[in-house]
N, C-alpha and C positions, 0 to 999 in steps of 0.2 A: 890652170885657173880654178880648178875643181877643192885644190889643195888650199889655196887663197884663201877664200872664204872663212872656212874654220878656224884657222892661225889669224885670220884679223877680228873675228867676233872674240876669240880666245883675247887676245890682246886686248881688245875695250872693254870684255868684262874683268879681265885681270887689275885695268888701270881703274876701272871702278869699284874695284875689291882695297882698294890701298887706303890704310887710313887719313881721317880726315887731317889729322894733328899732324904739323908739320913736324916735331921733334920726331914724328914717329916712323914719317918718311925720310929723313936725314940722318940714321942711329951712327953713321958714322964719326958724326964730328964729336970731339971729346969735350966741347963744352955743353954742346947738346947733350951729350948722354949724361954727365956730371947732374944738369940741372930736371932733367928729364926724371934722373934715378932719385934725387931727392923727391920731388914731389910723389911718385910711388911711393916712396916709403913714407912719407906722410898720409897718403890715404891709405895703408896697407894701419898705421898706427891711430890713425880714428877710428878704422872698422874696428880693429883691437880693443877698442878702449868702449865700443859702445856693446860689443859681444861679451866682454866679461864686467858691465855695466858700470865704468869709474867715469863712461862720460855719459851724461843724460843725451835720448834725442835732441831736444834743442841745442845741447852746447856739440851736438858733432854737426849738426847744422850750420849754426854759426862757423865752426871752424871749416867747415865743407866751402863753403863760402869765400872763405880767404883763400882758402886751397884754387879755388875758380878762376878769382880775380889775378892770383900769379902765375894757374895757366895762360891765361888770355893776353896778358901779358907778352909771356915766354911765346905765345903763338904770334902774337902782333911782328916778336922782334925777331923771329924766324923769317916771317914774310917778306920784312923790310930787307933783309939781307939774305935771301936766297937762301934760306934754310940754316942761316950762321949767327951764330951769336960772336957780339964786338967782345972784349973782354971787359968794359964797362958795364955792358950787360948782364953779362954774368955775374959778374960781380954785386949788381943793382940785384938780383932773381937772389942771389944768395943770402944776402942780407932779408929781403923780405922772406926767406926760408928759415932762417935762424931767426926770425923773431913768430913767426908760426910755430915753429921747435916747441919757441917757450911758452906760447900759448896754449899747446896742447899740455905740455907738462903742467901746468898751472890750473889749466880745466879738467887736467885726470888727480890732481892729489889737493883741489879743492872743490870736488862733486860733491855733494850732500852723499851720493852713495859711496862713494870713498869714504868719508868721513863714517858711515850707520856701520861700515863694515870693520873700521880698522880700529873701534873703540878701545 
C-alpha cells in the first residue's frame, strides 16, 4: 500500500503534465501529424519573417491570427473524432494552410520593409 500512493500521484500529475492540444496528444495518426507539421512550420516562418523584419508586428499579428483560427479548428475535429482527422478534414485544414502559405508570402515580399530594404 505504501508503494500505491507514489505511482498514483505520479500518474495524475504525469496525465496533467500532457498537453492541452489534442494533435499533440495523438502524434501518431499521419494526418494528424501531416496537418500538425504544417502549422509549425508556419509559425516557425512568421517568427522568421518578423526576426529578420520583412513582416511588421501587425502583419505577423494578423497572420498569427489565421494561424489560430485553423488551430481551433484542427483541435475542434480532433475532438469530434477521438483524436482523428476524416480525410475531408484534412483535406478542408490543408486548403486553409495553402492559402495562409500565400498570405505569408505576400505579407513578407510586400512589407514596406521589404520593399526600404531590397531597393
Amino acid at each position: 500500500m505504501k508503494t500505491f500512493l507514489p505511482i498514483a500521484i505520479a500518474t495524475v500529475l504525469g496525465a496533467a503534465a500532457l498537453p492541452q492540444n489534442a494533435s499533440a496528444a495523438w502524434p501518431w495518426h499521419p494526418r494528424v501529424n501531416e496537418v500538425s507539421g504544417r502549422l509549425n512550420n508556419e509559425q516557425r516562418r512568421i517568427g522568421n519573417g518578423v526576426a529578420t523584419g520583412r513582416l511588421s508586428p501587425g502583419q505577423a499579428n494578423r497572420l498569427e491570427r489565421g494561424e489560430q483560427h485553423i488551430q481551433r479548428q484542427e483541435s475542434r475535429d480532433l475532438a469530434r473524432h477521438g483524436g482523428h482527422l476524416t480525410a475531408r478534414e484534412q483535406l478542408r485544414l490543408n486548403r486553409e494552410e495553402n492559402l495562409q502559405s500565400r498570405r505569408i508570402n505576400q505579407a513578407e515580399h510586400h512589407s514596406i520593409f521589404h520593399r526600404w530594404f531590397h531597393r
